[in-house]
Every structure is written in C-alpha cells, then in structure tokens.
C-alpha positions in Angstrom: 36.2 159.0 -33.1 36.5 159.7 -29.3 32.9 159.9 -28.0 33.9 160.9 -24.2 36.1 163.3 -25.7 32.7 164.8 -28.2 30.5 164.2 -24.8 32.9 166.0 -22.2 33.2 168.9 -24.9 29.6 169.2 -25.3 28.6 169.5 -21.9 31.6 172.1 -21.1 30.0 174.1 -24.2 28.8 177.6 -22.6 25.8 179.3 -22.8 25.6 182.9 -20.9 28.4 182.2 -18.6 27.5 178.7 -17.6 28.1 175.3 -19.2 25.8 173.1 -20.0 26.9 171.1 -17.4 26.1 173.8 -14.7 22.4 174.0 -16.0 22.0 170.5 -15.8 23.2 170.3 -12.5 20.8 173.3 -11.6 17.8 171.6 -13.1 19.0 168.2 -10.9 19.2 170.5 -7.4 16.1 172.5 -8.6 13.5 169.3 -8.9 15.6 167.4 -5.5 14.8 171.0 -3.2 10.9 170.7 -5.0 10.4 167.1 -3.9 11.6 168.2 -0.5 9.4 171.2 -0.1 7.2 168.8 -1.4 7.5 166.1 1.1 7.3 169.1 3.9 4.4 170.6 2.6 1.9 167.6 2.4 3.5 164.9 4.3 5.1 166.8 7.5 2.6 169.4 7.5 -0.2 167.0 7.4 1.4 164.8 9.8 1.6 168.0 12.4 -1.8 169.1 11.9 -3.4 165.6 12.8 -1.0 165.5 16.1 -2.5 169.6 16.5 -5.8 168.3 16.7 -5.3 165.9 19.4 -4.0 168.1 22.3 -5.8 170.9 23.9 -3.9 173.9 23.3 -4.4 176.1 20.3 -1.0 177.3 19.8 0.1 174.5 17.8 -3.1 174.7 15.5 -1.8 178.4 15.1 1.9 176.9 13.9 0.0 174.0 11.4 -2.1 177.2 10.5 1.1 179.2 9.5 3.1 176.7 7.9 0.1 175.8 5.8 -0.3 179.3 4.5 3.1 179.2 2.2 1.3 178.2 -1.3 2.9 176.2 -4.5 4.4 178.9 -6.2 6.6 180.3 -3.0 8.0 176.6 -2.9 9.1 176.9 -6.8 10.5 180.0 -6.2 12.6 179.0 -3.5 13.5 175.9 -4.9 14.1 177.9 -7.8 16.8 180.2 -6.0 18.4 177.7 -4.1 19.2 175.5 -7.7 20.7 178.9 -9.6 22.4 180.0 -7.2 25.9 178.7 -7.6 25.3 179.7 -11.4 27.1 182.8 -13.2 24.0 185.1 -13.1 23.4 188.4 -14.9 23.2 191.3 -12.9 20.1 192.4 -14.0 18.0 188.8 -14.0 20.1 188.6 -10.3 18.5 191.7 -9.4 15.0 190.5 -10.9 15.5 187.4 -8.6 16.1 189.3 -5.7 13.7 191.8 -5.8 10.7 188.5 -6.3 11.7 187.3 -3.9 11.8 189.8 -1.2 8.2 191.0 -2.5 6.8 187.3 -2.4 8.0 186.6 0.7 7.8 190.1 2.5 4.1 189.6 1.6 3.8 186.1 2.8 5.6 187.5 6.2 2.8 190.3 6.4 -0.3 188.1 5.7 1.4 185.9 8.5 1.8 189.0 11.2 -1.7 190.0 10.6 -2.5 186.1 11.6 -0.9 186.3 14.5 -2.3 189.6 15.1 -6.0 188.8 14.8 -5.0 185.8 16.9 -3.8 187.6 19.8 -7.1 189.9 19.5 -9.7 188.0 19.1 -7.8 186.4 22.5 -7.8 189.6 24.8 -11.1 189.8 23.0 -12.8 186.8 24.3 -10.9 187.1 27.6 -13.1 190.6 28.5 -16.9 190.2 29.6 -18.5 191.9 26.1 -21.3 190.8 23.8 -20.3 190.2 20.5 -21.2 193.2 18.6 -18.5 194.9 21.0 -15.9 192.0 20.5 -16.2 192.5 16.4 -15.8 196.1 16.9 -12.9 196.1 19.4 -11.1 193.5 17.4 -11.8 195.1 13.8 -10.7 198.5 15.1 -6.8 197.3 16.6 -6.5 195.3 13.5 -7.0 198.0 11.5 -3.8 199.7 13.7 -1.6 197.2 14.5 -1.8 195.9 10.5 -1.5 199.5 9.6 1.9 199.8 11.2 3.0 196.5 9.8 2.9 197.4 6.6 4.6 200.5 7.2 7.5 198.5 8.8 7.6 196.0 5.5 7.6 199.1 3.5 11.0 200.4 4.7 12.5 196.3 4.6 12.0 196.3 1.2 13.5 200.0 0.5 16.4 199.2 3.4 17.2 195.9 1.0 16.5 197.5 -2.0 19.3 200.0 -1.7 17.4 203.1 -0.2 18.8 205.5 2.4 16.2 204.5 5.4 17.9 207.1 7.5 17.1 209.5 5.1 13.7 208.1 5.0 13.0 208.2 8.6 14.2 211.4 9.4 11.6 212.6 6.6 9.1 210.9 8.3 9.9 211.8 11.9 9.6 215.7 10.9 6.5 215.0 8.7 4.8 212.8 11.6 5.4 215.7 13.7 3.7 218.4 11.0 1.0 215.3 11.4 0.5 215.1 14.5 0.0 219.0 14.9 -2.3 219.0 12.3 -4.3 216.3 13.9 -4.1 216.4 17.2 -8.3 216.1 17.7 -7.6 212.5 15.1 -4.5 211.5 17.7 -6.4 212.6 20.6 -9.5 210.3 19.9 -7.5 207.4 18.7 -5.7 207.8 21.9 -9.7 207.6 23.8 -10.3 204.8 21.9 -7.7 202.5 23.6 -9.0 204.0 27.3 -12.8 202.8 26.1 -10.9 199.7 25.4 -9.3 199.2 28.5 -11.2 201.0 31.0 -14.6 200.3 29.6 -16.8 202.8 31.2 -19.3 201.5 28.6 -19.6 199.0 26.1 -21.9 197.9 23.1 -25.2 197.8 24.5 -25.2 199.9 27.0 -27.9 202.5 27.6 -25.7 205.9 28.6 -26.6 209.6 29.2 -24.1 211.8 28.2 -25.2 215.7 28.2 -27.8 215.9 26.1 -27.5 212.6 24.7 -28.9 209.4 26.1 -29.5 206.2 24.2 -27.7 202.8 23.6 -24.5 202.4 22.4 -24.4 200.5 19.2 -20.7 201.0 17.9 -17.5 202.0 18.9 -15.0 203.3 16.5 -11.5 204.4 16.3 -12.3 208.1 16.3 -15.8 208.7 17.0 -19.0 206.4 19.1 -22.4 205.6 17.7 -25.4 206.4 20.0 -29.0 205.0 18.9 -31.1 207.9 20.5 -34.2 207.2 22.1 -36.4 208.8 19.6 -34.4 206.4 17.1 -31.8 208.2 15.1 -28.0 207.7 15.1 -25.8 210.6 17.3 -22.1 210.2 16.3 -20.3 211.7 19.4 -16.3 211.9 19.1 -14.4 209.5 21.5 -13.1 212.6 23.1 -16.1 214.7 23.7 -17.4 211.5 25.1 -14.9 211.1 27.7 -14.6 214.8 28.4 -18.5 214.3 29.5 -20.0 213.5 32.5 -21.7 209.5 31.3 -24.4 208.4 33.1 -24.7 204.3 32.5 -27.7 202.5 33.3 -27.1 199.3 32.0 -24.5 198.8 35.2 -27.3 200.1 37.5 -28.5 197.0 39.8 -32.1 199.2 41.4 -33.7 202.4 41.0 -34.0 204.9 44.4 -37.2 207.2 43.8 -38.3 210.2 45.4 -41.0 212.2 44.9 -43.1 214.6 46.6 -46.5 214.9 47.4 -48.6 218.1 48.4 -52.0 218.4 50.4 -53.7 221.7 51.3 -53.3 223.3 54.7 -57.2 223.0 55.5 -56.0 219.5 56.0 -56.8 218.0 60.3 -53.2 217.7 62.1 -54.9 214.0 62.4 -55.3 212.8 58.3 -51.7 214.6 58.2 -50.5 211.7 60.4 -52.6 209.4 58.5 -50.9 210.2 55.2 -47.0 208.3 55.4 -49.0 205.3 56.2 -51.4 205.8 53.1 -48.6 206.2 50.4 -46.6 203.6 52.6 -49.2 201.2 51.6 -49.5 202.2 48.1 -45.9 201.6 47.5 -45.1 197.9 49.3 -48.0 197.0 47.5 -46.0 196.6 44.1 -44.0 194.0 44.3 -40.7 195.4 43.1 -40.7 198.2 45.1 -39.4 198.5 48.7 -40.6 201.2 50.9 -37.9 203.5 52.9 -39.5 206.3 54.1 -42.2 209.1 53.7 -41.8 212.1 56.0 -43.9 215.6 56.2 -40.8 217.9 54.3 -41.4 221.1 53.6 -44.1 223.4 55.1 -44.5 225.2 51.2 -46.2 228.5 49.7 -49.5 226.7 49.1 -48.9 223.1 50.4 -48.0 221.2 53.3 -45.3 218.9 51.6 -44.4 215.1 51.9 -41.2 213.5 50.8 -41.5 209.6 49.7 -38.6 207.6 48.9 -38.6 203.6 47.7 -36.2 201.3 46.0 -37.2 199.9 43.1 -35.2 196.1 42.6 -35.7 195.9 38.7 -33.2 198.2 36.5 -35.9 197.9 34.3 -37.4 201.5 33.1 -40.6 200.3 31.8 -41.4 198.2 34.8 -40.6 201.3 37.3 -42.9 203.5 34.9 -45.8 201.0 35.1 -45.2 200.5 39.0 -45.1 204.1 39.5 -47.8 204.9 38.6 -49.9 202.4 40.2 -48.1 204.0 43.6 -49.4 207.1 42.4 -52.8 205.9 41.0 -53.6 204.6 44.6 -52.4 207.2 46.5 -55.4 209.0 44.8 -57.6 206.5 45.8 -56.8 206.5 49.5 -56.6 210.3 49.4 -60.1 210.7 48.2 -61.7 207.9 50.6 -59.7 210.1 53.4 -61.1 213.2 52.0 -57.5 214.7 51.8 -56.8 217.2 49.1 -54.3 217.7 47.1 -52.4 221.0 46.7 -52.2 223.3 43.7 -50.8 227.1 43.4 -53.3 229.1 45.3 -52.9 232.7 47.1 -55.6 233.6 49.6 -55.8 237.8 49.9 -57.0 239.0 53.7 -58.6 242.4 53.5 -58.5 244.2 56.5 -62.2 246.1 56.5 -61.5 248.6 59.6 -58.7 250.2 58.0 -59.5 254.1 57.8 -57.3 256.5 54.8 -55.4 259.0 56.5 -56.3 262.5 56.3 
C-alpha cells in the first residue's frame, strides 16, 4: 500500500471549501503572527517603556501608553484574521469577521482619541494660571465635547464600511442639525459662552464676582450654565449667557480698596474747628495701618450740614479687614469730634417767624 499516496489524499480531503492542508497551514500562520504580537507586546513594548522613562519628555510615555492599551484578545483576533485569510471563507462567517473586527478595533481607536484628548487638556489645562477645582471643571467639560464628537465620527466609519449610504446620512443630519440648532439656540448660545469663559477668563473658580443682583464666589463652571455660592450661602445657577450679557464686577482681581465717605457737622460749627476737621479724620485714618490717606476736603455746603468728603486707599483686598479698619476710622473720628466739641449733623429744619407782620385789611 502507498502510504504518501493515503497521506497526500488525506490532507487534500476538503472540508467547507478548504483542505485539510489549508487549515493546517492556517493554524501554523495563526500561532507564528501570536508569538509575534506576543514578542511585541511584552518584550518591545517593555523595552520602550523603560527607555520612556529615562528622557524628559512625556510624549514618548504617551506612545508606550498607547501601545500598551491594545489587550490579549485584539492580538488573537488579528492574528486570527491574518491566518484565515487566504482560506475559502463563507460569506456570512466573512461578514461576521469583518464586522468584529471593525467594532473591536473602531473601539480601541476611540478609547485611544479620548487618550490623546484628555492629554492635550489637561496640557492647555496646566499651562493656564487656575486652581484646581477650575482645571477639573475646564478639562471635564471639553472632554465631554471633543469625545462627544468622536464618537459621532466612529459612528458613520462603521455605517460608511458597513455598506450604508453616509451621504444620505449626512444630509439627514445636516437638515436635522439645523431644526436643532433653531430649537436651541439659548443651549448653542451658552455652549458657545462657555469656550469665551474658557479662553478669556473674566473669572475663574474662586473668584468672588458681582453680577446684577448676584454676588458670591464662583464655585463651578459648566457647559451651559455657572454656579455662584451666594453670600448668605445658597447655590445661584446663572446661565453662561446671562452671565456674560451682565455687567461682572470681580474682586478677587482687585489689588486695594479706594473709600470715600462723607462726613456732616452742623452749621453752628466756628469757621476755626471747620479748619480743624481734615486734620482730625486725617489722623484717624493714617492711624490704621492698611489705610493710606488721600484727602479730606469741606464738599458740599448741604440742607442741614456743612459737608466733608474723605477718601483713603485701603492696601488689603481683604473685605473683613477694610470693615474692621473702617470702623476704627470712624470710631475715632467720634472721639476727636467730641473732645473738639464738634457736632455731628442730622435732618433738622429751623422755621423763622417773622412777628411784625400785620394781615391785610
């Protein structure tokens, strides 16, 4: 009996379109491509990512990073691919294959753009003067965008390679994004404000801001709206454009306080205490130590008062400290007022009664 001649006629035996032969061969390719991928993924790769750590730019830490994020079961299913593919497939288990793959690794292409994504922001991030409450919000908030619109673009890959008339597709959504974007243009519009906060930062987490009848600290900044902590202690959720559209008052910014205020004494008051009085409060204000005198000058010549304007810088930003210096300023122009003997003003109308006056006939 001719063994070669059983042997050669075994392995040309065929089983769904292939011999046996052909899925022997595939099995050989399919385990030499998985000891390859192998050798890449934990040999090369390892190799890269100790020479990563030993220079000083991060970019090629970002590459290891990448690389490392393609697990066991994409390398099988390459490997897989690569072995079958000179085989006689069926059209439906070719389909099957196809449409893995393109999901496994359309996936693994989208987990690796949002990487890269939070890469780049967290850089711009760090690269802007903000504390780190206003960093994680910024950074959360375009993430949330810039991911949104990649999945949107691996969406219409997978239809464009699944057989699906994108055109068709995109001109649906072109004429639905514009029924959209009429329907929200207030969404659009502060989406649109929250990139100009971003960029032009007229306030950032923190920050104490007025803003019409609002005023309180900013504590989070969002894609469509800001959160204000008020100063009696609840939350005011203020639209991005309202906000913008307002005049803002920021105090954290402010580097010194000017004050002017105004003080009254009655006209019984001698031409010379009257003199006496811008040195009195000039006093009372250099002697707090974080306020600087400018000026005080007799201003107004009022209903009931003879008026005088004071104005001083204060150096601190801070509002408690001007509070409690203030009123010392205040407190001792009292003081010096009484030990003067000047009076204050207060609303007062004097009636002159002419006695001589005779009725007419």
């Amino acid at each position: 009996m001719n063994t070669d001649f059983i042997y050669s006629g075994f392995m040309q035996t065929g089983f769904w379109g292939n011999t046996l032969y052909s899925y022997i061969l595939s099995i050989m390719f399919f385990l030499v491509y998985l000891g390859i991928l192998h050798f890449l993924k934990n040999v090369v790769i390892g190799r890269l990512k100790a020479m990563a750590k030993k220079t000083e730019t991060d970019l090629d830490d970002l590459a290891v990073e990448l690389l490392a994020k393609f697990r066991w079961f994409e390398y099988q299913l390459l490997a897989f691919y690569m072995a079958v593919r000179h085989l006689n497939r069926d059209p439906l288990f070719n389909k099957i294959l196809i449409f893995a793959l393109l999901i496994v690794f359309t996936y693994k292409a989208i987990l690796i753009i949002h990487h890269l994504i939070s890469y780049w922001v967290n850089k711009i991030a760090a690269q802007r003067n903000l504390s780190v409450a206003a960093k994680a919000s910024v950074a959360n908030s375009t993430r949330i965008i810039l991911n949104a619109v990649v999945w949107v673009a691996a969406a219409l890959f997978v239809l464009d390679n699944l057989g699906v008339n994108i055109s068709a597709v995109l001109t649906g959504l072109g004429i639905g994004g514009v029924a959209v974007a009429l329907a929200a243009q207030a969404i659009l519009g502060d989406l649109f404000n929250f990139f100009v906060i971003l960029l032009d930062k007229p306030f950032t987490i923190g920050d104490f801001v007025v803003s019409n009848e609002t005023s309180g600290e900013i504590e989070h900044i969002g894609l469509k709206s800001t959160r204000i902590r008020s100063i009696s202690g609840e939350i005011v959720v203020v639209s991005n454009s309202n906000l913008l559209a307002s005049r803002i008052k920021n105090f954290r910014q402010m580097t010194s306080r000017r004050v002017t205020f105004k003080t009254g004494v009655v006209y019984q008051t001698k031409p010379e205490c009257l003199r006496r009085i811008p040195a009195l409060i000039k006093e009372a204000v250099t002697a707090q130590k974080e306020a600087e005198f400018e000026r005080t000058n007799l201003s107004t010549l009022g209903d009931f008062s003879v008026d005088f304007e004071t104005v001083y810088h204060m150096t601190s930003p801070d509002y408690n400290l001007y509070m409690a210096s203030h009123e010392k300023i205040l407190l001792a122009i009292m003081d010096a007022f009484t030990k003067e003997g000047i009076e204050f003003a207060y609303p007062t109308q004097t009636l002159f009664v002419n006695g001589g006056a005779k009725s007419a006939p």
